[in-house]
KOLTORBA-603799 format. One record per residue (C-alpha): x, y, z; residue in three letters; residue number from 1. Coordinates in steps of 0.5 Angstrom, whole numbers. Example, Ala and Ser with C-alpha at 12.3 -4.5 7.8 and 13.67 -1.06 7.14 Angstrom:
residues 2
+-------+-------+-------+------+-----+
!     x !     y !     z ! code ! pos !
+-------+-------+-------+------+-----+
!    25 !    -9 !    16 !  ala !   1 !
!    27 !    -2 !    14 !  ser !   2 !
+-------+-------+-------+------+-----+
//
This chain:
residues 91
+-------+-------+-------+------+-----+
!     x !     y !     z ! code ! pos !
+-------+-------+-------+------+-----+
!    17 !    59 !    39 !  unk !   1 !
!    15 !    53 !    43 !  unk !   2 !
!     9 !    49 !    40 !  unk !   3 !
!     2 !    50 !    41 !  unk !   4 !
!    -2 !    47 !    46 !  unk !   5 !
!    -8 !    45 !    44 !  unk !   6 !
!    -4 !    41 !    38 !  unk !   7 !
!     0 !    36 !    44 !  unk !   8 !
!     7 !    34 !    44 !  unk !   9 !
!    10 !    32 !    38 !  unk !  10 !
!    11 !    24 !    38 !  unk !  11 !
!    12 !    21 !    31 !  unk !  12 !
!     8 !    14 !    31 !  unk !  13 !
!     5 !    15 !    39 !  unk !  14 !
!     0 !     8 !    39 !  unk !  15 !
!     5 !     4 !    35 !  unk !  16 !
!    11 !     6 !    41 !  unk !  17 !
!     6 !     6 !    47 !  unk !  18 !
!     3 !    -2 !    44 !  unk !  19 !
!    10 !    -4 !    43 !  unk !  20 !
!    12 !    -1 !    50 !  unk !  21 !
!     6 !    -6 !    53 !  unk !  22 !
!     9 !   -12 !    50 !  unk !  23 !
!    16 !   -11 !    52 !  unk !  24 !
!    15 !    -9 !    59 !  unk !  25 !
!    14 !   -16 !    61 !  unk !  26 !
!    22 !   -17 !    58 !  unk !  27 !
!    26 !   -13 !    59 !  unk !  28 !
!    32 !   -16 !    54 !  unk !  29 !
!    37 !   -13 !    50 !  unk !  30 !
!    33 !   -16 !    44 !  unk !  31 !
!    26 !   -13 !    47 !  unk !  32 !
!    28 !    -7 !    48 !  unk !  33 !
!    24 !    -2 !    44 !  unk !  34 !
!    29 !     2 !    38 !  unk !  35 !
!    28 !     9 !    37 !  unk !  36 !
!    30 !    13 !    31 !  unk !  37 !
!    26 !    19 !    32 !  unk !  38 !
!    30 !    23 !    36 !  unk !  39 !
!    26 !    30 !    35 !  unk !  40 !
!    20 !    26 !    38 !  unk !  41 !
!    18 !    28 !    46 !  unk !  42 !
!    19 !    23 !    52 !  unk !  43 !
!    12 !    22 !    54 !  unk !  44 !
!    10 !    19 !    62 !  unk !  45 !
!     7 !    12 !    58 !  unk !  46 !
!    15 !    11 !    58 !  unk !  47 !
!    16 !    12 !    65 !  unk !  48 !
!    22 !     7 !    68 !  unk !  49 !
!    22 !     4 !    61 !  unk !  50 !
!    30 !     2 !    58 !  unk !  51 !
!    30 !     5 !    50 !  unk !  52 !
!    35 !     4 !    45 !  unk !  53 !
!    36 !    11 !    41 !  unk !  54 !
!    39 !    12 !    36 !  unk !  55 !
!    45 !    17 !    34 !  unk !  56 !
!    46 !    16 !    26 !  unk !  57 !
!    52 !    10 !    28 !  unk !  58 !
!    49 !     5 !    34 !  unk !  59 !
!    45 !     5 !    39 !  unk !  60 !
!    45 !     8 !    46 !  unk !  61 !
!    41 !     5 !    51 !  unk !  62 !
!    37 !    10 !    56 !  unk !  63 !
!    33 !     9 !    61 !  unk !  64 !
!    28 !    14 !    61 !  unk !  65 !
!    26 !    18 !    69 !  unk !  66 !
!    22 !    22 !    71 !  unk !  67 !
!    26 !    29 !    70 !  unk !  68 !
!    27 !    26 !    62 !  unk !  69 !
!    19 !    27 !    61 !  unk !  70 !
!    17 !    32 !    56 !  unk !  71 !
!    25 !    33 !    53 !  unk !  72 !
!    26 !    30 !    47 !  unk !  73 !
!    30 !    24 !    46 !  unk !  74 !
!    36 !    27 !    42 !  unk !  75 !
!    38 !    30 !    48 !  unk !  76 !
!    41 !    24 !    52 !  unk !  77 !
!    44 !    21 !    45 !  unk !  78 !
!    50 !    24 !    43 !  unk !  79 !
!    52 !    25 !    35 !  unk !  80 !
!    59 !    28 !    37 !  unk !  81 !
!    65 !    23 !    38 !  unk !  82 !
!    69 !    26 !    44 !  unk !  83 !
!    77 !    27 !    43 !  unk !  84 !
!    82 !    24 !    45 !  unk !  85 !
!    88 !    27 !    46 !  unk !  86 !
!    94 !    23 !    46 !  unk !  87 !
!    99 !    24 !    51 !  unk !  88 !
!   107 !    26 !    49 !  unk !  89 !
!   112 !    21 !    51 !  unk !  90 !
!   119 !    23 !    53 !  unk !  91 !
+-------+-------+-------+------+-----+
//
């Protein structure tokens, strides 16, 4: 079931995000970048071209959000699940 519209996409802390965004648009270091813990939040067109700092449970994962990413939410492009890797048998 997808939500209503007349309650709008679901961002945790939308103003303090947005006015954080503002400030740190004029730099674009890694320190200034805006950190997100919120991964169930939706990707909104205020962070069009914005780099992101998201976290996984474990460390940060940059994102630089493009206009394809807005209205998914920002869990989708920062992986919880370690990949394998498979050692290879020696002869």
């Amino acid at each position: 079931m997808t939500r209503s519209l007349w309650k709008g996409p679901f961002s945790e802390q939308i103003k303090t995000l947005i006015q954080k965004s503002n400030k740190t648009s004029k730099k674009t270091t890694e320190s200034s970048k805006i950190k997100i813990w919120s991964r169930r939040s939706v990707i909104l067109p205020a962070f069009l071209n914005k780099e992101l700092l998201i976290y996984n449970g474990k460390l940060f994962i940059p994102l630089k959000v493009s206009e394809e990413m807005i209205g998914h939410k920002y869990g989708e492009f920062a992986s919880t699940r370690k990949k394998p890797i498979h050692k290879k048998k020696r002869k």
